[in-house]
C-alpha positions in Angstrom: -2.2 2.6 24.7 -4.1 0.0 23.0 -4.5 0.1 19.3 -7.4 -2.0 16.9 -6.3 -1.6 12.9 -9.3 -2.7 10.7 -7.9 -3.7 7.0 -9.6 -5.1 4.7 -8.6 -8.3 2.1 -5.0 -8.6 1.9 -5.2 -9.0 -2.0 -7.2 -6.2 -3.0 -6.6 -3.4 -0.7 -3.9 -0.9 -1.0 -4.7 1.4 1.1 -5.3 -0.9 4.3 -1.8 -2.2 3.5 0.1 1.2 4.4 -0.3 1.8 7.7 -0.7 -1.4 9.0 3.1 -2.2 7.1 4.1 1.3 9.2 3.0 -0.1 12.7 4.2 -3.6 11.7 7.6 -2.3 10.3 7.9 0.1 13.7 7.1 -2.9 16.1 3.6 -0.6 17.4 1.6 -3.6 18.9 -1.9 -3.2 17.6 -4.8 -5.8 17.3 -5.3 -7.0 13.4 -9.1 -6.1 12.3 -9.9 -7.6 8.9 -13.4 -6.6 7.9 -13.3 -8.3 4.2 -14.5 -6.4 1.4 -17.6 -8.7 -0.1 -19.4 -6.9 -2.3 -18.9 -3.8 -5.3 -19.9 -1.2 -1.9 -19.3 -2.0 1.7 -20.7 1.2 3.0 -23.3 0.6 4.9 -21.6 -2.2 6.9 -18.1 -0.5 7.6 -20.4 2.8 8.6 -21.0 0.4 11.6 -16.6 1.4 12.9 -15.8 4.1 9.9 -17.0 7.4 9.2 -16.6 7.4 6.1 -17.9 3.8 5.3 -13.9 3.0 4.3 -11.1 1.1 5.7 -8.5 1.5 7.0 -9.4 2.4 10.4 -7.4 2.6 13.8 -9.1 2.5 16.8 -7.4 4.4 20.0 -9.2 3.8 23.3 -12.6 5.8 22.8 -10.8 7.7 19.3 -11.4 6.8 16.2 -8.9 7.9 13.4 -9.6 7.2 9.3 -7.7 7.8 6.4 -4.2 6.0 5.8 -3.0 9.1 5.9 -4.7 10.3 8.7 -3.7 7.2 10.9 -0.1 8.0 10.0 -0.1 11.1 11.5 -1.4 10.7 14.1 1.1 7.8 14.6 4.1 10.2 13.4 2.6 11.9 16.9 3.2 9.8 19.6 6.2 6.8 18.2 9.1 7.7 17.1 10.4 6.4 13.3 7.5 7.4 10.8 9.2 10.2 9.5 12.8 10.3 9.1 15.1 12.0 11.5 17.0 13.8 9.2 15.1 17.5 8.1 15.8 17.0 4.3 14.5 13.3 4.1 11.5 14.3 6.2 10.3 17.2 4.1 10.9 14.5 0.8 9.0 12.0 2.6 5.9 14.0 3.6 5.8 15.6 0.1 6.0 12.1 -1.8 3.5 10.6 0.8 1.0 13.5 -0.1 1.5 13.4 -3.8 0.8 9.3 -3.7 -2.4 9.9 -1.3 -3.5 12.4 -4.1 -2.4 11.9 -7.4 -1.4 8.4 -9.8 -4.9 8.0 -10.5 -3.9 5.8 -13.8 -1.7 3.9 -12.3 -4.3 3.1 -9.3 -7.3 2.0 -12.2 -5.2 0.7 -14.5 -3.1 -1.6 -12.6 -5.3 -2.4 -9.6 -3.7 -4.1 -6.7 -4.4 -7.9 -6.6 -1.1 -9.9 -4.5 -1.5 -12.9 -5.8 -1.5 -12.5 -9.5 0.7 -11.7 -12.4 -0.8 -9.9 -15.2 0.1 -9.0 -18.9 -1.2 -5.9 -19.2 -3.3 -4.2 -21.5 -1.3 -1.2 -23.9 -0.3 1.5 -21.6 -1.7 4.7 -21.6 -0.4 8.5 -22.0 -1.4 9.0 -18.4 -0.4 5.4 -17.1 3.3 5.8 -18.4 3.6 9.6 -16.8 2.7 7.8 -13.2 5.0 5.0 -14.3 7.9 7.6 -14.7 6.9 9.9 -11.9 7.3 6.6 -9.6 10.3 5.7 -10.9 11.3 9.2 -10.5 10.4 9.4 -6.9 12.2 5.7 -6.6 15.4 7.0 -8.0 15.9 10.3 -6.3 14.7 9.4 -2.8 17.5 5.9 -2.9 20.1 8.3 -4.9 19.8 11.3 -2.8 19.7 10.0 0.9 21.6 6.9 0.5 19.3 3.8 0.5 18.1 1.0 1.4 15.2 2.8 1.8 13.4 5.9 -0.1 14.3 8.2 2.4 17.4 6.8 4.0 19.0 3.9 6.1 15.7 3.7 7.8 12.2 2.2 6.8 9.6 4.8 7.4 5.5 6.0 6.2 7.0 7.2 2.8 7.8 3.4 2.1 4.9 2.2 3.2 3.0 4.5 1.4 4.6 3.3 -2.1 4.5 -0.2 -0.4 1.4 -1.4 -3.0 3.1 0.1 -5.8 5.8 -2.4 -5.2 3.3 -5.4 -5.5 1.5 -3.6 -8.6 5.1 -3.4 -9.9 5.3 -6.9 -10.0 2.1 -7.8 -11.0 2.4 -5.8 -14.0 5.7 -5.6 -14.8 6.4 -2.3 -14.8 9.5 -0.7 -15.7 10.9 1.3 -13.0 14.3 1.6 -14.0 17.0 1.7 -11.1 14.0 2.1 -8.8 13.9 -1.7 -9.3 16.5 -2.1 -6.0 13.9 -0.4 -3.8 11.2 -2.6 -5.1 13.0 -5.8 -4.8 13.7 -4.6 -1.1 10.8 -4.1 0.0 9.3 -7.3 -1.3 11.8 -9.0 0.9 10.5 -6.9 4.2 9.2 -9.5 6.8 5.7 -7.9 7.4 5.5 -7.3 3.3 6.4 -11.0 3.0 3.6 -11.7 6.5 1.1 -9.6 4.2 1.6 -11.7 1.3 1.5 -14.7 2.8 -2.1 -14.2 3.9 -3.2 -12.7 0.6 -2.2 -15.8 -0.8 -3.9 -17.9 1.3 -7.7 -16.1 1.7 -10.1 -18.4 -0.3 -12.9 -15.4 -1.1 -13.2 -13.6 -4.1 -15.0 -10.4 -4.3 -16.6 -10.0 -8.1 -16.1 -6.1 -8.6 -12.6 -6.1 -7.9 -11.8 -9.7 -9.7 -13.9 -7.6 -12.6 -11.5 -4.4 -12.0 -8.8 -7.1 -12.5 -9.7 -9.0 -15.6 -10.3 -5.3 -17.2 -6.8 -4.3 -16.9 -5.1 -7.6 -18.8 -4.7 -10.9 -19.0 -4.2 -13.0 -16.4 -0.5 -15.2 -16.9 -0.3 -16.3 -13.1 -2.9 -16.6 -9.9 -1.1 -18.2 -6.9 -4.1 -17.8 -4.5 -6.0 -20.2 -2.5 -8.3 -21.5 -5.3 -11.7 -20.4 -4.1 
């Protein structure tokens, strides 16, 4: 089989960053699509490979599957690894993937994703600090329960890369996850989190909306990107 992953900017796009850091992670080869975000709506020109005019996108042969969590599925399918092996770790995993595909709206507009920059942020919410808990929460039991490294055991699978850009809001913002910190700090250090980092730093473009959705969340201590 012959996979095509389209992602979009490194610094900006959470989403794009969870499945390719499963197949990356899992050693599934796959051609690396980036189809930059370069305006407020790219709809009309990612309709051109995406159903619904949004990345991320895998490509299979003449199949096209959307959705991050879509795409891991249908990855969970046919490799081996996405889901933990163990029956108690799976069932925790696909539960705390579905609740951070669904829910932590705050935490997503509030602290929106940018790699390359630290950020004091603005005075935290009601609802901002109940996704800040329920993270650290999720963080705590999955590491406590199931032995670490990783949230669901000795094994890196979809449910850390689905809390993946959480980690890099984390550290933007300096959010307080409590004991959860360990996890964070560990999958910072993961080679294809470090490989995704590493070209977030270095793209050049700036896309206003999102540099706007940035500046609205706080000020600004640190930007270690390629000045543009």
């Amino acid at each position: 089989m012959s996979y095509t992953l389209i992602t979009a900017n490194r610094n900006y796009s959470s989403w794009s960053l969870r499945p390719w850091l499963v197949m990356k992670a899992l050693g599934i080869a796959f051609q690396d699509r980036i189809e930059p975000f370069t305006k407020p709506s790219n709809y009309e020109e990612f309709r051109g490979f995406s159903p619904t005019g949004q990345v991320p996108v895998l490509v299979d042969g003449e199949r096209t599957i959307w959705d991050s969590l879509g795409i891991a599925l249908y990855l969970a399918e046919r490799h081996d690894g996405v889901w933990p092996a163990d029956d108690a770790a799976r069932a925790f995993a696909m539960c705390a993937v579905a609740e951070m595909h669904g829910g932590f709206s705050a935490l997503r507009n509030d602290c929106t994703m940018n790699v390359g920059v630290r950020v004091k942020p603005r005075p935290m919410s009601a609802a901002l600090l109940r996704d800040v808990g329920r993270v650290r929460e999720i963080f705590e039991h999955g590491v406590s329960t199931f032995g670490g490294p990783w949230l669901a055991g000795p094994a890196f699978t979809a449910l850390d890369a689905f809390f993946a850009p959480v980690a890099f809001r984390i550290r933007t913002y300096g959010l307080d996850v409590g004991n959860g910190q360990a996890w964070v700090d560990q999958v910072l250090a993961h080679p294809a989190m470090l490989e995704w980092e590493a070209e977030a730093l270095a793209e050049s473009w700036r896309e206003e909306a999102h540099e706007a959705e940035l500046a609205a969340c706080g000020e600004i201590t640190a930007d270690y990107r390629k000045t543009a």
